[in-house]
C-alpha positions, 0 to 999 in steps of 0.5 A, a space after each residue: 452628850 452634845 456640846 455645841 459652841 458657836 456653829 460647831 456640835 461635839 458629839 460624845 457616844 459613851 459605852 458603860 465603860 469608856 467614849 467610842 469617838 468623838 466627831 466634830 462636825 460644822 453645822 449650818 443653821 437650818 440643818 441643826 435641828 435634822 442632824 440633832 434628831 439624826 444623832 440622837 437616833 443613833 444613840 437610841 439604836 445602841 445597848 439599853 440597860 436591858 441589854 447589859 442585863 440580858 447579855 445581849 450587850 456584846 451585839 453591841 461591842 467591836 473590840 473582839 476581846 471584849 465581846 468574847 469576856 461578855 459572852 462568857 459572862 453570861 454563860 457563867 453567870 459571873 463577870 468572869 473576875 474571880 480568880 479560880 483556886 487552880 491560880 491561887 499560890 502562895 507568898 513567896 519566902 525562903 533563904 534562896 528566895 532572899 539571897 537572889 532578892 538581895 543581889 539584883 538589888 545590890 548589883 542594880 539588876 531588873 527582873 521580868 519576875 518583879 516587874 511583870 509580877 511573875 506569880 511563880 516567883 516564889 517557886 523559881 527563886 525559892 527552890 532548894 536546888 539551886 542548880 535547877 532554879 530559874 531566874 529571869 534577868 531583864 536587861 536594857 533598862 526596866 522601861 519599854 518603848 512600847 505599850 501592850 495592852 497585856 503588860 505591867 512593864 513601865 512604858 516611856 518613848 525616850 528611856 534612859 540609856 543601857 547601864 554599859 555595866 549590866 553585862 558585867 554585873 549580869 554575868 557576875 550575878 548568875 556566876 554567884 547563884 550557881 544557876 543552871 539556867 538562865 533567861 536573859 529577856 528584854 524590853 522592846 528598845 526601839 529608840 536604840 539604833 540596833 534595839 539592843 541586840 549588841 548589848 544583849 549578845 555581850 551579856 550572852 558571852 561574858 556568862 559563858 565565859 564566867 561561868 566557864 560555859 557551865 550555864 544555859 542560856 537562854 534570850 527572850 528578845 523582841 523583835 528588833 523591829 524586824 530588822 533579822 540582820 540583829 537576829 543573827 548576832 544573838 542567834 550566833 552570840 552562844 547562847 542555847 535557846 533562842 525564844 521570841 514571843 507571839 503572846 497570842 493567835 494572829 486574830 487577836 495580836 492588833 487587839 494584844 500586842 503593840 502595833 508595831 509587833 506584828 505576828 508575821 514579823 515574830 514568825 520571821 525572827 523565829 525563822 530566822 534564828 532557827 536558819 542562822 544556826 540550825 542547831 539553836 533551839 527555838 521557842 515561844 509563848 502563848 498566852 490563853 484566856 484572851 478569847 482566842 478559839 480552837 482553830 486559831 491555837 491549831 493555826 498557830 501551831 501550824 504555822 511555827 511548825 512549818 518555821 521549824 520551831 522547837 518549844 512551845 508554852 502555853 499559859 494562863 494571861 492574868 490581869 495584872 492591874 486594872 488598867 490593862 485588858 479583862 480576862 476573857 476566860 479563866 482556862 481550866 488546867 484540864 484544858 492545858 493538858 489537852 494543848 500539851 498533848 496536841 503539841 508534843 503528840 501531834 504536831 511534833 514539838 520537843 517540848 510543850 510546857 502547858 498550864 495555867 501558871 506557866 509563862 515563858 521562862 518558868 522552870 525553863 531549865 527542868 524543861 530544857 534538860 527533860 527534852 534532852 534527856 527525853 531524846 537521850 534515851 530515845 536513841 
């Protein structure tokens, strides 16, 4: 489509989906009708419906997430957005599943459960054990300073300040489900001079000591924006895992993740915890799906082993509104198996939880007391 107003010509080149760019351009009077004849040749070169037909629209596409999904499309005969039985679960109830419900409302508490519309919710909150269930506490608010393409948390630049009472609350909250484990994860607060890493340390140590150091626990924290020095005070805060995420193989992180989240950044967080205090256990999460390849998942293991990272997890991404990134690829849980496998077998990694409903802190504390055990009676 071209608008033109005055000498001026704008110039709109659209895909099925969205604009590709748009340029303005100062035209002169005599050249107006070679650059118009110049454009429209441009847009003939581009995807005919015959091609979206054919498949062969992927030619076409820069966005390597989206060529991949239209590349398995046509393979499958599907626009790959039927959800598989293997990712289908069931309504989360129960006592268990309440009560929690009912106290992070009560004490004014966020979840990455309920706000990444966690599918496993049912399964973590709703066990009869309660000792061996799972709760993933979001601390610093429910609203990030940063947009991934993958994420349904809420996004602002200038979020309201941290409650100074959720530590307090936090540690009250898990002291009165009698947990055994806990994740404590984060939304990236970059507008915070030290990212919320002081805040998060405190809730660390008011748990252990309400709990009389009967609970793990774990963080799932950003990266601080690469500042290691807040690093250190939550690798020397208490607490027994210390978990940063990759999300994805270092091809596909511009396209994923925030850009001001950068492989190489994660992989020095990770680093460093494990260097602050040796004894931590580190971990990190990878989503599949997203039309990473085989050689690019064996890379990214390469390089955390060499960072001497502990725990791997390997999950399923699924789309959580339509507003975010497709899935590339529906993983088959045979597939996961085969990664489970090449982590722990291979690579040497103390634990690999692998499936296509895992995600980062889902059952944490089976997989946390499985390792030790599994290392207890290997001596």
């Amino acid at each position: 489509m071209i608008k033109q107003s005055g000498n001026n010509i704008t110039k709109r080149l659209f895909s099925t989906t969205s604009i590709k760019y748009v340029t303005t351009t100062k035209v002169k009077a005599k050249g107006s009708r070679r650059r118009m004849t110049e454009f429209r040749d441009a847009v003939n070169v581009g995807p005919s419906f015959q091609d979206f037909v054919s498949g062969k629209a992927a030619d076409y596409v820069y966005d390597p997430l989206e060529k991949q999904r239209l590349i398995n499309a046509e393979l499958n005969g599907s626009n790959g957005e039927k959800l598989p039985h293997w990712l289908k679960v069931p309504i989360p109830k129960g006592k268990n599943f309440n009560k929690l419900f009912q106290d992070v409302n009560n004490l004014k508490l966020s979840t990455v459960c309920q706000e990444a519309k966690c599918p496993n919710i049912g399964e973590c909150w709703g066990g009869k054990d309660k000792s061996k269930a799972t709760a993933t506490i979001m601390l610093l608010g429910d609203t990030c300073t940063r947009g991934c393409r993958f994420c349904s948390v809420k996004t602002n630049r200038n979020p309201a300040k941290p409650d100074p009472m959720e530590p307090e609350n936090t540690a009250e909250a898990i002291k009165r489900w009698g947990l055994g484990y806990v994740v404590l994860t984060t939304v990236d607060r970059d507008d915070l001079i030290d990212g919320g890493a002081k805040h998060l340390a405190k809730t660390v140590r008011m748990i252990k000591e309400k709990t009389q150091n009967k609970v793990l626990v774990e963080t799932l924290s950003g990266d601080f924006r690469g500042d290691l020095e807040m690093v250190d005070i939550m690798a020397r805060s208490g607490l027994d895992v210390y978990a940063h995420n990759l999300e994805t193989v270092e091809e596909l992180t511009p396209y994923v993740r925030d850009r001001r989240a950068t492989y190489r950044q994660s992989l020095s967080v990770l680093k460093r915890a494990k260097e602050t205090v040796p004894t931590l256990l580190t971990k990190t999460s990878l989503m599949l799906g997203l039309g990473e390849s085989d050689e690019q998942i064996i890379q990214t293991l390469k390089d955390l082993r060499e960072i001497d990272c502990d725990i791997v997890t390997f999950g399923q991404y699924m789309r959580p509104t339509k507003r975010h990134m497709k899935v590339v690829e529906y993983v088959h849980p045979d597939k996961f198996k085969h990664w489970k496998d090449v982590a722990e077998n291979e690579f040497g990694f103390k634990y690999c939880a692998s499936g296509p409903l895992v995600r980062s802190s889902y059952k944490a504390g089976e997989a946390f007391i499985e390792n030790i055990l599994k290392k207890r009676s290997a001596e």
